[in-house]
Backbone as CSV, one residue per row, in Angstrom:
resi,resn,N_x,N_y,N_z,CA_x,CA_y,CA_z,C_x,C_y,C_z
1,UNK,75.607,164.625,98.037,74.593,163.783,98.640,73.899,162.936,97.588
2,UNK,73.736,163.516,96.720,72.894,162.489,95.074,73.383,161.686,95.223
3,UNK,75.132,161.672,95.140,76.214,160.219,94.845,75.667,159.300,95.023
4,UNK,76.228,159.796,96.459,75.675,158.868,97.775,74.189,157.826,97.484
5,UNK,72.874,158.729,97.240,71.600,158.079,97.219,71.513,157.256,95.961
6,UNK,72.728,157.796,94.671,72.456,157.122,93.461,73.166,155.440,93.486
7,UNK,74.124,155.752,94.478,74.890,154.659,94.506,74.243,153.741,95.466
8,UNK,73.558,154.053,96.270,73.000,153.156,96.899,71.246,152.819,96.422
9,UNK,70.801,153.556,95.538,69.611,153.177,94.734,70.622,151.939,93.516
10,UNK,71.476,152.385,92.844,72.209,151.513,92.379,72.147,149.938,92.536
11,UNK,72.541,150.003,94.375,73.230,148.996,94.559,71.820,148.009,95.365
12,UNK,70.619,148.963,95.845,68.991,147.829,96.055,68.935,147.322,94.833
13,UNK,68.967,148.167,93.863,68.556,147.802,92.296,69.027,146.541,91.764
14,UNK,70.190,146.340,91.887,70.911,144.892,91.731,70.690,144.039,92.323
15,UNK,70.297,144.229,93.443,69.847,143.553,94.936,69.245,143.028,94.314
16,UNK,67.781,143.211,93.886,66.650,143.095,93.593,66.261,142.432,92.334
17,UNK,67.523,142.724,91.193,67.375,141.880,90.018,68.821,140.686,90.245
18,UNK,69.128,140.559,91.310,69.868,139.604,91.198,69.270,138.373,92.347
19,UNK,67.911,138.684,92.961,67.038,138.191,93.508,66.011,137.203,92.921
20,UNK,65.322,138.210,91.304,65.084,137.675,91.086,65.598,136.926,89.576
21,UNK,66.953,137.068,89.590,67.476,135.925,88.186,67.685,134.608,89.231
22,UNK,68.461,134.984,90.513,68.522,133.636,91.000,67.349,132.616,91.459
23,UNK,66.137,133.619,91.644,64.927,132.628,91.607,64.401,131.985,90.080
24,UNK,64.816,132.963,88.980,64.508,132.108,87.827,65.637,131.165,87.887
25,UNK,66.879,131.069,87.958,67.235,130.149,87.270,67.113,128.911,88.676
26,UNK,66.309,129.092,89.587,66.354,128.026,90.723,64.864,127.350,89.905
27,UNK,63.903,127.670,89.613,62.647,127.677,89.149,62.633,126.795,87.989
28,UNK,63.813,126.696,87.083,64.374,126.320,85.432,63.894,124.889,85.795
29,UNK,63.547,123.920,84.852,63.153,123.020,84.742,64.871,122.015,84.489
30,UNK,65.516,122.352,84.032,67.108,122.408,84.340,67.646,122.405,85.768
31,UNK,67.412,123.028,86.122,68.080,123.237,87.859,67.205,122.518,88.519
32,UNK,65.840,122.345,88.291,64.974,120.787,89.487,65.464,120.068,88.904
33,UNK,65.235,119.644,87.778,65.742,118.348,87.272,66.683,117.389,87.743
34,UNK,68.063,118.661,87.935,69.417,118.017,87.989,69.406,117.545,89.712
35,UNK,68.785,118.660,90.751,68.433,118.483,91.998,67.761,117.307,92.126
36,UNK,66.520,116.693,91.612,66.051,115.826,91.552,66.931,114.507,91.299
37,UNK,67.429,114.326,90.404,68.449,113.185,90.003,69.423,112.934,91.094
38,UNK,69.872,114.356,92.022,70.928,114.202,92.668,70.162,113.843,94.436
39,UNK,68.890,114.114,94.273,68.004,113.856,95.559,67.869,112.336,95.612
40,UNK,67.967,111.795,94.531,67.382,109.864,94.215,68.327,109.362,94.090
41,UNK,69.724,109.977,93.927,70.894,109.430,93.947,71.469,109.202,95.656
42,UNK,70.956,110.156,95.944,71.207,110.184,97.727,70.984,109.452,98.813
43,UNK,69.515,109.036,98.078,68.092,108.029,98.547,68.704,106.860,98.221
44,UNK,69.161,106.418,96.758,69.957,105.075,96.085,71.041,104.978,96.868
45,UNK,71.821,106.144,97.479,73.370,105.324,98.285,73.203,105.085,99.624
46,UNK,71.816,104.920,99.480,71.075,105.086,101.297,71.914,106.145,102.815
47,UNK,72.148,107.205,102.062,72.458,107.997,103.018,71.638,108.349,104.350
48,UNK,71.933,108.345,105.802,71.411,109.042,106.497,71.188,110.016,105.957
49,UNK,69.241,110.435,107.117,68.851,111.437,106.844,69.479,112.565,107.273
50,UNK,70.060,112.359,108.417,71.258,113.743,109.342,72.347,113.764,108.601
51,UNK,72.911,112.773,107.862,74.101,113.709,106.726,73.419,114.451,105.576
52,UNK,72.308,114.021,105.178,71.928,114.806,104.154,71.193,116.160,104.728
53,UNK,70.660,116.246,106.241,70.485,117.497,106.890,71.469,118.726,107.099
54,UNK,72.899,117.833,107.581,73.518,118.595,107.698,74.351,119.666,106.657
55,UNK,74.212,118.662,105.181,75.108,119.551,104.624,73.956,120.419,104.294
56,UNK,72.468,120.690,104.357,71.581,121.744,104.045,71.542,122.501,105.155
57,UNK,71.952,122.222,106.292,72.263,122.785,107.512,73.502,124.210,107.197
58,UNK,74.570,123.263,107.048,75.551,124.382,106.573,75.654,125.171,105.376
59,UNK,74.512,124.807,104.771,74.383,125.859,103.318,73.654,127.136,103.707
60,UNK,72.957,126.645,104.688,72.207,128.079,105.256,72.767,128.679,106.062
61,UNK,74.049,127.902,106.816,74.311,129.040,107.739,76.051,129.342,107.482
62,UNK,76.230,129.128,106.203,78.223,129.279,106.000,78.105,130.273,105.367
63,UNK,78.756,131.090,104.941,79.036,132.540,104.457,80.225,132.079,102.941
64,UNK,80.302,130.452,102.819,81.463,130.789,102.327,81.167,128.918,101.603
65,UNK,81.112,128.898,100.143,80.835,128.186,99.099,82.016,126.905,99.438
66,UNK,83.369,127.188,99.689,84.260,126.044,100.169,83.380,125.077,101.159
67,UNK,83.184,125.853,102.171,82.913,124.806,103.812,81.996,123.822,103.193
68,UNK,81.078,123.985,101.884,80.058,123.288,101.460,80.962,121.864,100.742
69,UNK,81.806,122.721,99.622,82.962,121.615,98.975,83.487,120.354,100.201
70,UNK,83.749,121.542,101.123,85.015,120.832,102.087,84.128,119.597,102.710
71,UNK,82.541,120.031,103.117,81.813,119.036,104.092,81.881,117.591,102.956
72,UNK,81.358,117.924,101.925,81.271,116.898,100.928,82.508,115.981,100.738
73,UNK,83.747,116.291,100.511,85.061,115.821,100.268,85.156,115.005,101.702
74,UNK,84.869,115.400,103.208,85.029,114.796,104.140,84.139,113.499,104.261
75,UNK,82.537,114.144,103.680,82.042,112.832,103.642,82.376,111.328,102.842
76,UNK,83.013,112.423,101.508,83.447,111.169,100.725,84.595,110.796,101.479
77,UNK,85.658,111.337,101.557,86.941,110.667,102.357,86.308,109.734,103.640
78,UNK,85.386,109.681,104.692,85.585,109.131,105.512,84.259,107.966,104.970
79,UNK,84.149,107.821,104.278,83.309,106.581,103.309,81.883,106.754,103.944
80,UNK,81.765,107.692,103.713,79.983,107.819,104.509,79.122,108.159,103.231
81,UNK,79.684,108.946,102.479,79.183,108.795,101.144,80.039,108.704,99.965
82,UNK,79.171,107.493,98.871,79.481,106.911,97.901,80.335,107.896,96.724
83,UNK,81.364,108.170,96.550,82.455,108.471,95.728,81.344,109.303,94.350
84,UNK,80.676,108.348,94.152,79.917,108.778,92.240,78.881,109.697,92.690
85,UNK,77.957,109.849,93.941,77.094,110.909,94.361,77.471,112.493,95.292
86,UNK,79.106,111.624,95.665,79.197,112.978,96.062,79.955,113.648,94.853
87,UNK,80.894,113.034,93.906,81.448,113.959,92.914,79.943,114.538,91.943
88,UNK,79.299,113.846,92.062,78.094,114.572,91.068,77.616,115.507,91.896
89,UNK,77.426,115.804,92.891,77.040,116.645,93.891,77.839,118.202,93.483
90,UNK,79.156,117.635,94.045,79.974,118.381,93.702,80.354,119.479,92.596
91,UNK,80.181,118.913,91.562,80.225,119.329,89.808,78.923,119.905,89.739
92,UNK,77.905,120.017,90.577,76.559,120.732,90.034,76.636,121.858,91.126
93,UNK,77.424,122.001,92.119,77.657,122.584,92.918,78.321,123.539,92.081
94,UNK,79.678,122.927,91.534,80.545,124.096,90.979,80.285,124.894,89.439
95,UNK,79.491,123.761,88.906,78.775,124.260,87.981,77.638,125.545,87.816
96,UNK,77.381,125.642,89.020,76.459,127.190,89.726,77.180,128.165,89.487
97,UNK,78.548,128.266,89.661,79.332,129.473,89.312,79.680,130.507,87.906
98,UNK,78.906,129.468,87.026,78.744,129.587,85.734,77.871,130.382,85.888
99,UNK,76.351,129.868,86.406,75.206,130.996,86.199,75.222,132.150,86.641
100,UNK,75.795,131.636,88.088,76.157,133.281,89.474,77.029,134.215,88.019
101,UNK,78.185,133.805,87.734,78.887,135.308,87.054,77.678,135.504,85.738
102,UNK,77.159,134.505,85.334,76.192,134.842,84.232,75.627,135.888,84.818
103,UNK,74.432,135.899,86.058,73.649,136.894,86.445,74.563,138.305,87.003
104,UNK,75.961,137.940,87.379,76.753,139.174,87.751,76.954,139.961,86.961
105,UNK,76.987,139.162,85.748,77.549,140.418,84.596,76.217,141.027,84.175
106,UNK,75.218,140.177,84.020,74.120,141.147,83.423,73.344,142.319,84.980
107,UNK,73.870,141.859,86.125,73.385,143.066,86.981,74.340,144.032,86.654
108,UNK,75.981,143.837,86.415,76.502,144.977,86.262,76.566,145.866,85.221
109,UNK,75.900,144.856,83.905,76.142,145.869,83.035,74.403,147.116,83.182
110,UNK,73.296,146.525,83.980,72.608,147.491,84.496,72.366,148.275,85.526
111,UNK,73.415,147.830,86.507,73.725,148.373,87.283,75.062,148.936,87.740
112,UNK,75.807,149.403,87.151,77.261,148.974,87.288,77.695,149.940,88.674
113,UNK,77.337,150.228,89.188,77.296,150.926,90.866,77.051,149.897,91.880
114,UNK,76.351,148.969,91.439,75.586,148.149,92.618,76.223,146.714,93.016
115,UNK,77.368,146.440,91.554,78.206,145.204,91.678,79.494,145.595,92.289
116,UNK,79.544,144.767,93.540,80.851,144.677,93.601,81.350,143.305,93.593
117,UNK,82.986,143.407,93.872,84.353,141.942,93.618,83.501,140.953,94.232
118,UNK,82.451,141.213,95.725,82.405,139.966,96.282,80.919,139.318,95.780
119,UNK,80.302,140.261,94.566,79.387,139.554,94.397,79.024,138.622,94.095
120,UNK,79.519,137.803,92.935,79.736,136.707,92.038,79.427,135.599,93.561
121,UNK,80.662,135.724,94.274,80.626,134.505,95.354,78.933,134.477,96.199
122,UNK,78.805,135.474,96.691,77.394,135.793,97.126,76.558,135.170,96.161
123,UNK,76.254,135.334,95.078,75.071,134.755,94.174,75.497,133.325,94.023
124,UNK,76.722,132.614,93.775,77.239,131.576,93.863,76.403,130.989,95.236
125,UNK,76.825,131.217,96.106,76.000,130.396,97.228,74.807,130.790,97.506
126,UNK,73.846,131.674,97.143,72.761,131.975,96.844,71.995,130.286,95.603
127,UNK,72.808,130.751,95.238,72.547,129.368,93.931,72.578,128.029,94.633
128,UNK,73.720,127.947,95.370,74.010,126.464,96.134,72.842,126.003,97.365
129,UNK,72.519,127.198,97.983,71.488,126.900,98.945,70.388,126.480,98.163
130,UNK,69.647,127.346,97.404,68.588,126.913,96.205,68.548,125.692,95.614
131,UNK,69.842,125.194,94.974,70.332,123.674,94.675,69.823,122.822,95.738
132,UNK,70.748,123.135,96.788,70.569,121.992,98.228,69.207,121.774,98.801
133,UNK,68.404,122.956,98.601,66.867,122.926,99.174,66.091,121.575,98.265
134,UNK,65.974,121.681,97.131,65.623,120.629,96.073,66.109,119.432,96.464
135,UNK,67.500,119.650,96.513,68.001,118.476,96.384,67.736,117.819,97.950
136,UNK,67.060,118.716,98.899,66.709,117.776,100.321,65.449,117.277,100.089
137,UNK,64.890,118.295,99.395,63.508,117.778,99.765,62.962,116.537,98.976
138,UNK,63.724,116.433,97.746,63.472,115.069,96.956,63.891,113.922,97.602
139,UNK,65.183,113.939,98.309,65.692,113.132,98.835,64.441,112.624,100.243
140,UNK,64.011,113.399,100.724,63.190,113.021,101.531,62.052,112.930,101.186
141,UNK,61.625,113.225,100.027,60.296,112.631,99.473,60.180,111.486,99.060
142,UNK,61.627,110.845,98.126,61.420,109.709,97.788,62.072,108.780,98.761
143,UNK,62.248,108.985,99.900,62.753,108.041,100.909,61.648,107.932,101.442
144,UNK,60.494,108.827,101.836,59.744,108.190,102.405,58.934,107.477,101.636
145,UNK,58.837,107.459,100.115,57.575,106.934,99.315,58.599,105.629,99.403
146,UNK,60.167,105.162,98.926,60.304,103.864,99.498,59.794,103.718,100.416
147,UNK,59.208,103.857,101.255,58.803,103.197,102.997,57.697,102.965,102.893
148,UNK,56.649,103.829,102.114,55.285,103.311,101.920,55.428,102.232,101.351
């Protein structure tokens, strides 16, 4: 019965510090930054506000870091958005996967009960939603201050 309770004290434990590395590194003056640039880039290719809803739409509700790639690639393929904002989009997107195994390895090496195979991807889109939140809300901040 210990196992059992150790492995699952283990595995809140990681929970919990992999909660809060992904709020530090969402917090980093690095990670707004780049959100920011990519929010005024969005605003500059005058995107609708419902394409830029939707792909924050499906960041919150996909289980799965592709459908995010895939929405983007469709937008660029069907010319709704500009080629240079969605590949930058893109590359800061995939560039998250860097930090996600960063924070995977340091939960596992303190937790090593509490990581499992599918974590990495989990903190990966943990990261991407965090990204996309920034990157909406700038976009709609500085669209409306153009309008003032």
């Amino acid at each position: 019965m210990s196992v059992s309770l150790s492995a699952l004290g283990q595995k809140t434990l990681a929970q919990l510090f992999i909660h809060r590395e992904v709020a530090h590194v969402a917090d980093s003056e690095a990670f707004y930054a780049g959100a920011r640039s990519v929010g005024q880039d969005l605003k500059d290719a005058d995107l609708e506000t419902r394409q830029v809803r939707a792909l924050e739409n499906l960041a919150c509700s996909t289980a799965m870091v592709s459908d995010l790639y895939d929405f983007i690639k469709r937008q660029i393929g069907r010319r709704k958005w500009a080629a240079g904002v969605g590949k930058k989009l893109l590359e800061a997107l995939e560039g998250l996967r860097n930090d996600a195994g960063r924070i995977v390895q340091a939960a596992r090496a303190q937790y090593p009960g509490g990581v499992d195979d599918d974590t990495a991807r989990h903190v990966h889109l943990m990261l991407c939603r965090e990204y996309l939140k920034h990157v909406v809300a700038h976009y709609l901040y500085v669209r409306r201050e153009a309008r003032s």
